[in-house]
Every structure is written in C-alpha cells, then in structure tokens.
N, C-alpha and C positions, 0 to 999 in steps of 0.2 A: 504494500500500500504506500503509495507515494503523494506526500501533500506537498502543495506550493505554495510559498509565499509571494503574494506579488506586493512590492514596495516602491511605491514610485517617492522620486527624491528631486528635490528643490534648491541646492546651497543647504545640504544635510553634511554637512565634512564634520560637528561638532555631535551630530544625533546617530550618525548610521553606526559609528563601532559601538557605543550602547548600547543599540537597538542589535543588532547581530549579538553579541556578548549576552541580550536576558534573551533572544529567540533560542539561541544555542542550547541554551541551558534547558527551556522548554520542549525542543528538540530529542534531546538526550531522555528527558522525561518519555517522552511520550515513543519516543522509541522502544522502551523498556516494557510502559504499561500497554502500549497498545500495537508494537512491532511496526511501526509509521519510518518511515524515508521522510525525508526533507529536501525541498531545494528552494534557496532563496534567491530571489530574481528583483534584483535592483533596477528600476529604472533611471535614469538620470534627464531630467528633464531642460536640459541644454545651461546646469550649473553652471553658478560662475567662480566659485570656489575650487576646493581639492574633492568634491563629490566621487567624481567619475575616479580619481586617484587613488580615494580607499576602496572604491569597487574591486578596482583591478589588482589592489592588495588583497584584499581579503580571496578573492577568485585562487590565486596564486597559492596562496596556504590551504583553503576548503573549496573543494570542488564541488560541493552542493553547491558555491555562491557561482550566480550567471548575474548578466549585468547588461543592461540595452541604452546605447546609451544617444539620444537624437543629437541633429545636427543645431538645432534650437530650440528654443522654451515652445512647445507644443500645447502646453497646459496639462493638469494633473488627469482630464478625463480621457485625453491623447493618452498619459504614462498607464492607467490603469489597463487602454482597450490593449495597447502594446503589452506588457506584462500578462494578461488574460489569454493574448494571445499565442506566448510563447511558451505557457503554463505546459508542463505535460503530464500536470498530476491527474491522480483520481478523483483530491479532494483540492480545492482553491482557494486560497485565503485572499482576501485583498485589507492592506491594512497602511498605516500612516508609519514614517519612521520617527516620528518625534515620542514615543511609545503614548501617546494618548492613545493608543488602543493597545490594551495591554496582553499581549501573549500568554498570558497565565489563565487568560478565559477560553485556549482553543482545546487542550483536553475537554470541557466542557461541551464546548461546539461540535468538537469530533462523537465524542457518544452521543450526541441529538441524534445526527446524521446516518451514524452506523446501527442506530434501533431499527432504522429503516423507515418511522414516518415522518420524516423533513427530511427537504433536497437544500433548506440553508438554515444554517445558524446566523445571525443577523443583531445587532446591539445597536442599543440607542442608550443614549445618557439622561437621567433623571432630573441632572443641576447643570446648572450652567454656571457653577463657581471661577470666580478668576474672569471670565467677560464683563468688558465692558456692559452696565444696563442697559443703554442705549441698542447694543447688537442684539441684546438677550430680545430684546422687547423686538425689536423689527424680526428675528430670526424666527420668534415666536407667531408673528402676524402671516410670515410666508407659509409658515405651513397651513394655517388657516384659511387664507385668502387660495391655492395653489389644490388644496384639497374640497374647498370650493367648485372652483373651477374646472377640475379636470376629473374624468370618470379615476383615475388611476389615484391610487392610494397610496400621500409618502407619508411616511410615521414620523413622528413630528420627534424631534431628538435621533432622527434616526443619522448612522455613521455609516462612510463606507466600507467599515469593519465589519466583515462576515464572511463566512466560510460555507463553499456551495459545491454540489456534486457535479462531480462533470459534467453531464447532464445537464444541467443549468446552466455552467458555464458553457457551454456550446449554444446556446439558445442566447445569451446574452451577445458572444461572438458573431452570432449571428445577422442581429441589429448593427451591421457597420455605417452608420450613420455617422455625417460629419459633423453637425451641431449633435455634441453629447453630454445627458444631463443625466450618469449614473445612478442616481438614487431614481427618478420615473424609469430606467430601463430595467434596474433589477424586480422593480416590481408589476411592471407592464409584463414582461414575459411569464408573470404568475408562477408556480409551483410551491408547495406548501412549505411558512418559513416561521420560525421559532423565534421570537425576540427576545435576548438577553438583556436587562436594566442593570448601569451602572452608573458609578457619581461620575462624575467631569475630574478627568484627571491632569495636570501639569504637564506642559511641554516639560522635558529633561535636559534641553538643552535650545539654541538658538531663539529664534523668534518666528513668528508666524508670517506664513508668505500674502495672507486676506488682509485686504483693508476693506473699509465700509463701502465703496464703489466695484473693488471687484466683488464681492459678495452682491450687489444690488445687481449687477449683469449676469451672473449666473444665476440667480433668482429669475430674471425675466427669461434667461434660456431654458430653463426651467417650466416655466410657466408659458410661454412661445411652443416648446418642444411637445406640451404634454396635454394643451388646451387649444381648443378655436374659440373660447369661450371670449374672448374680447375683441375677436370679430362681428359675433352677434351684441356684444354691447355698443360697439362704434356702429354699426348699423342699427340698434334701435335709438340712439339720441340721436341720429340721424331725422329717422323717423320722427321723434319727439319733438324736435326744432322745428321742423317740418310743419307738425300740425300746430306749433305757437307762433308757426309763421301765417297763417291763415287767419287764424283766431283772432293777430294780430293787425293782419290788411281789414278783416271786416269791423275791429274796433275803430281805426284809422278812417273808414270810408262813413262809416255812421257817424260819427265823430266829426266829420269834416261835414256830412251833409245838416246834421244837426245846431253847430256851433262855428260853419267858418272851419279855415283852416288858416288860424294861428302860426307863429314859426316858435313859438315859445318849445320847448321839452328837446332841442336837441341837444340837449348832453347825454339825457336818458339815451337819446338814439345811437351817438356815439359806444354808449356803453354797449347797447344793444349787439351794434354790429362790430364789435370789438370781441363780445362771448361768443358769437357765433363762430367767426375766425377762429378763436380760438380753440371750440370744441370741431370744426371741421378740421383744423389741422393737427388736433388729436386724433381722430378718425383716422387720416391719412396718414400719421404717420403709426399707427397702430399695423394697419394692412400695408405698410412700408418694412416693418419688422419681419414680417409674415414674408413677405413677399422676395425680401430678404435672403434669409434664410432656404427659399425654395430655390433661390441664387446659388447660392455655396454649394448646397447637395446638387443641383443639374451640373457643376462644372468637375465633381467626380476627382477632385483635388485628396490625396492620399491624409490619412487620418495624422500618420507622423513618418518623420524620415529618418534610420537608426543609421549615425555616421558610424557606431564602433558597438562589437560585440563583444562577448569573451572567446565565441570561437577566433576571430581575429586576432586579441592577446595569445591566445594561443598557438596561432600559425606564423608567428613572429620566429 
C-alpha cells in the first residue's frame, strides 16, 4: 500500500525540513501499524528562495522525496493539480507544508478509508485562532454567500487537507480545468467523505503567502467557477430597472400633463441616471467575468509548466 503526499510549496526553504522531519516520523508510524509506503512529492511553485534546493537535498538522501518543480509561480491550485497528478499512490494526501495540517491526523484518515465506507478523509478547523477578525469574519460570509449560491456544497472551515482513494483522485484528475477552485472540485465530483474537526493551528515557520485581495479573487473564482447564480441576478435588476423605468416615464408624463413640466428635481435625475450606470455596469461586468473565464478555458493554455524534476536530478 503506497500513500502520497502531495505538498505544494511557496518560499517554504524555512517550513519544508520540518514538515519532512514530523511527516517522516508519521511515516515510520504508520508503516509499522499499518505496512503503508510513502512518497512525498514536493511541488515548488516557481520559489524565490532555497525551496527547490532543499527538495533536491532531501531527494538525494530519501528516495521517497520527488519534487516538481514549474518554470513560474503557477499558483497553489496549479501545484496541487500537478502533484495529484504525479501521485502514484493508492491513497493521496494533499496537505500544506507550513504543518497547519498536521500529519499526526493521517493514521486517523487512513483507517476511515481502509473500513471501506469513505473514499476521503477530509478536515476543517473549528477556530480561526491567530487570524486577523477582519479575514475570520469575510472568510466566514464566503462560505455562506458561495453555499448560497451554488448547488455544490463547500464546508465552511473546510482545508485542502484530506486524504482520498485513488479512485477519487482520478475523478478529480479528471476535471483538468484551467480556472481551478479545489475545495468546489473535491466536492462536485461527490463520493462519500468523512470530516475530521480540529483547532486552527500555527504556521511553524515563515509567513503566509494570502493577503486580503488575493483571498477576495479566489473567493470570486470560486464563486465564478461553481455558480451562474449572479448571472441570473445581473439579469433580474436588469429586469427590475426596467420596470422602475416605466413606472417612472408614466409618473413623468402624468406629472407633466397634470402640473406643467417644471425643470426643478434635476439633481434627483442626475442621481437617477448615475444608479442606473452604475448597476448596468455591474451587470456587465459581472457577464464580463463569466465570459472571461470561458476565454482562458477555449485557449486550452497548459494548467503549469514543470522546468525541473527529480528524474532530471537524477540523470545528471
């Protein structure tokens, strides 16, 4: 039985030998309890640090450790599909190197799996200790607004820490989609999944690669990728202006035949045709996002580009 770790990495030169040194140890465990193989598969997500340099150290000492590494920053949902897809285990982990998802939960996840009724073990975080309140509170509204909106179900605290049978992970491989928003694809592709509850646990090292803007962008790809549901709302305030614009002319003409027509109330009317502008150029640029995006996927543009492998270290 051979499990994978997939780990995609960001300027991890300060998190990865920690994060190898407790997987290890987990490793050795569960080899023991459960006769499990391991391979850990570093991604490096076009680092600007010594990332890619302790990959290629650690490969050199342990041949479990492989290493993918792009030609540029691809983004983390690029390093996952690439890792997932180099994966050749039976079972897949996809987890973070900064250890906020903690290794010591996948014996756990492994016997879900191996009972035979879950194809994933799957964790979400309880607290949101150590965030900003500000993040907690808007992180808190995406999931609400996003489960809203979209038939597909994301668990709100949910991480991309979980472990899935191959099976599953084929079916996720599957979806090679260029705009990718891993948390709607692990659960759009359905199969029955077990959620693990844990507190919010401490970076070990560095600092986080999110700020508030990228967070708000993969929210809306998110919500883009997994909704038309703000299509049909830019189409009904469409509608809705529409018919206040009627309601509007026949006040205007009663109005004018009743009382004259006055030049008095144009500021109102600037304001008027000021919200209108405005909510039509929300509309369009709503079905601009959309439309977007349908851009990117027709030009069939490769998900990531891998400049260097371990088999390469290798053939050195």
């Amino acid at each position: 039985m051979l499990i994978s770790l997939v780990v995609p990495c960001y300027n991890e030169e300060e998190s990865l030998p920690i994060f190898y040194k407790e997987a290890s140890k987990i490793a050795q465990q569960m080899g023991i309890s459960h006769g499990a193989d391991f391979e850990f598969i570093f991604v490096d997500d076009g680092s600007k640090d010594r990332t890619l340099q302790i990959a290629r150290e650690l490969h050199r000492k342990d041949a479990r450790v492989r290493y993918i590494s792009f030609s540029r920053n691809f983004g983390k949902e690029a390093g996952i599909y690439a890792g997932l897809k180099a994966a050749k285990g039976d079972y897949v982990a996809t987890m973070d190197a900064d250890l906020q998802d903690p290794p010591s939960l996948l014996p756990e996840m492994l016997e879900l799996l191996l009972s035979g009724e879950y194809d994933c073990a799957a964790t979400r975080r309880t607290t949101r200790e150590g965030e900003p309140p500000v993040r907690s509170w808007f992180a808190k509204k995406f999931y609400q607004i996003i489960n809203k909106l979209s038939d597909t179900e994301i668990v709100d605290g949910a991480r991309d820490f979980r472990l899935m049978s191959r099976k599953m992970t084929d079916a996720v491989l599957s979806m090679a989609e260029y705009n990718r928003f891993s948390k709607g694809i692990f659960s759009w592709v359905g199969f029955k999944t077990k959620w693990i509850d844990y507190k919010n646990v401490e970076r070990v090292a560095g600092t986080t690669k999110w700020n508030f803007w990228g967070l708000l962008k993969y929210s809306i790809e998110g919500i883009v990728g997994f909704s038309t549901a703000p299509l049909l709302m830019a189409a009904g305030l469409g509608l809705a202006f529409c018919v206040l614009a009627f309601v509007g002319i026949i006040i205007v003409v009663v109005r004018a035949l009743m009382f004259g027509d006055p030049t008095s109330g144009w500021p109102s009317l600037v304001c008027i045709i000021l919200l209108c502008s405005g909510v039509q150029l929300l509309c369009t640029g709503i079905a601009g996002e959309y439309l977007a995006k349908t851009y990117l996927e027709t030009k069939h543009r490769p998900i990531y580009i891998a400049a260097e492998t371990e088999e390469d270290l290798d053939a050195e």
